[in-house]
Phi, psi and omega in degrees: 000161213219157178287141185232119164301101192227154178251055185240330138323002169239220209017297144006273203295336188299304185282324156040244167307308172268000163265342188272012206263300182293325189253357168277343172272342153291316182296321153339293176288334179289318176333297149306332162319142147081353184226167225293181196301301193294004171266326093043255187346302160240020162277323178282359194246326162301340183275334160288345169289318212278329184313309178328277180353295212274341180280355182295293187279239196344347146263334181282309180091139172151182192310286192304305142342290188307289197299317176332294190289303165308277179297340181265342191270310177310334154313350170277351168295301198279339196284275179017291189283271209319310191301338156306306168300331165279008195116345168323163173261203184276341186278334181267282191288007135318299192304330189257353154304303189294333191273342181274320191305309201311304188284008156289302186299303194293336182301313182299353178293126170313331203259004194275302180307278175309002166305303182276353162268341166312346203257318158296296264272172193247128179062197161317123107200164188223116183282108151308053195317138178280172177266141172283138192309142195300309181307355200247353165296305175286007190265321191284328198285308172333301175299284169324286176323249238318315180307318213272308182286316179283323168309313154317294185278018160281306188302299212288350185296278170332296174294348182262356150112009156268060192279014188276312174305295189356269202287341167263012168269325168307326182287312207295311183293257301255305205301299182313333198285345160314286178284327188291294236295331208278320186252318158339284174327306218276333174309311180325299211271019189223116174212162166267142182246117165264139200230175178316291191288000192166223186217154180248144158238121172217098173228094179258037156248006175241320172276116169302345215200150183272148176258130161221151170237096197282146212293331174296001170252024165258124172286328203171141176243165189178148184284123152335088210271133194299160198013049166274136184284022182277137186278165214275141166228029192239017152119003309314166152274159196256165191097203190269109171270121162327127137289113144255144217206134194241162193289304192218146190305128173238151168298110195238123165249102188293134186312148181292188199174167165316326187251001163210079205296350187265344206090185148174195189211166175228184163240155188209147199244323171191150184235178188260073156245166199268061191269140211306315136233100157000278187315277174349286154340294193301274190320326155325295192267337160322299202305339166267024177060040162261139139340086199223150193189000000 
């Protein structure tokens, strides 16, 4: 079966994002009834502000756009659960717990991700989004709660008629929103790339050097059989990984780390990465008459 490019997991997440826009701006006003005036006042124009942002991103697309989306539509779980504590009823803040959960899980989708860095790429080439390295899920999860509670509990501070707790939970997210968008951003930014002349790796979070392999030195790509000795380059990750396997050894240079502050490098015969699906991957680089099995 040959690779077919589809946006119907960015499609997805758009109506989504607008049902959750919509039936989450109610659960808000219900929220609100009955308590001072300035809580209105500033919950509904921020929940329309953060609403903009993400229909922003999900129509331009891209890299930025992708960590844009990834860190903010899950904030709608939590606005979502506070307008239930605050009062909503069950049918507007039932709905919009559920319906936000629903466009998270699709923002979080292989194929939702790859649509959207697809949308950059430059010519032929078809970008592979990687699976993110297993050590590094709970600390980005960790890291995200902190963001996720100070930004929140700034707004609703502020809407409770406290703004000095407000605004100084607000500086503390803006701080965050700095460093995390930041160290996010390069997971946007790590895919296998098939291209006319070979394959591409571009992870610099793993990789000091864009890795490229021109395609008459790939003998063969194949799902990755327990205790092959091809270095591993996918962070490690969790799952199922590509073996690509070379003809003749190339220079793979690794990002510094603790233990190796320096970096370092190897020559390699064959490598390991992780792309968010594998099968897809295999088909991709079929279609470029590489060796798959």
């Amino acid at each position: 079966m040959p690779y077919r490019p589809t946006n119907a997991g960015l499609q997805a997440t758009r109506v989504l994002w607008l049902a959750t826009a919509l039936v989450l701006t109610l659960a808000i006003d219900g929220a609100a009834e009955g308590r001072q005036a300035i809580a209105g006042t500033v919950s509904t124009p921020a929940w329309w502000g953060v609403c903009a942002l993400v229909v922003v991103a999900l129509v331009v697309c891209g890299p930025v756009a992708l960590t844009v989306v990834r860190i903010v539509v899950p904030t709608s779980v939590a606005v979502a659960g506070v307008t239930v504590i605050l009062g909503a009823s069950a049918m507007r803040g039932g709905g919009a717990v559920a319906v936000a959960i629903l466009a998270s899980v699709s923002a979080f989708t292989a194929e939702t991700g790859e649509a959207m860095v697809q949308v950059a790429a430059y010519g032929d080439e078809r970008r592979l989004p990687l699976r993110v390295p297993a050590a590094m899920q709970l600390p980005m999860a960790v890291s995200w709660l902190l963001w996720s509670a100070a930004s929140l509990g700034g707004f609703l501070a502020i809407a409770a008629d406290r703004a000095i707790l407000g605004y100084g939970l607000l500086l503390v997210a803006c701080a965050l929103t700095w460093i995390l968008s930041r160290r996010f951003h390069r997971f946007s930014c790590r895919w296998l790339v098939s291209v006319p002349a070979g394959i591409v790796v571009h992870d610099h979070f793993v990789l000091a050097e864009t890795l490229m392999v021109m395609r008459p030195n790939v003998e063969r790509a194949q799902l990755a059989l327990a205790g092959t000795d091809a270095a591993d380059l996918s962070g490690p990750a969790a799952g199922h990984a590509l073996e690509i396997t070379l003809r003749e050894s190339t220079p793979v240079v690794f990002a510094a780390t603790a233990s190796h502050p320096k970096g370092r490098a190897i020559h390699a015969t064959a490598f390991l990465t992780a792309p968010s699906r594998p099968g897809r991957a295999l088909h991709a680089l079929a279609d470029r008459k590489i060796p798959v099995s």
